[in-house]
Every structure is written in structure tokens, then in C-alpha cells.
C-alpha positions, 0 to 999 in steps of 0.5 A: 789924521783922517785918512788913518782914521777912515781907513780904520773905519773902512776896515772896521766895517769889513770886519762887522760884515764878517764877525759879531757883534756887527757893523757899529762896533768894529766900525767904531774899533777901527776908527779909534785903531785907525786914530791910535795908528796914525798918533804912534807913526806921528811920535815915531817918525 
């Protein structure tokens, strides 16, 4: 689960670097799509 969630994270921030409202936000964004990714590829597979 976490590898999902820092790589969500890690995306995130390479998004807030390039596109409002910044770091924070899409930080946060991507650590919950990170989270939601890694919960939807556990119930499938």
C-alpha cells in the first residue's frame, strides 16, 4: 500500500510544481489516488 500511496505522492508534487493551487494540494490528491488505486487493484486482482 505505500509504494501506491508515495508514488501517488510523488506525482502529486510534480503536478503542484506545474499547475495551481500548488505543492500541498496535489500532493494530498495524489496520495488519496495513490491510496484509492492500490484499494481498486487489491479487490480486483
Amino acid at each position: 500500500m505505500v509504494p501506491y500511496i508515495l508514488a501517488g505522492a510523488l506525482i502529486g508534487s510534480v503536478i503542484g510544481h506545474l499547475i495551481p493551487p500548488g505543492y500541498f494540494f496535489w500532493f494530498v490528491v495524489g496520495s488519496v489516488g495513490g491510496y484509492v488505486t492500490q484499494r481498486y487493484f487489491s479487490t480486483r486482482f
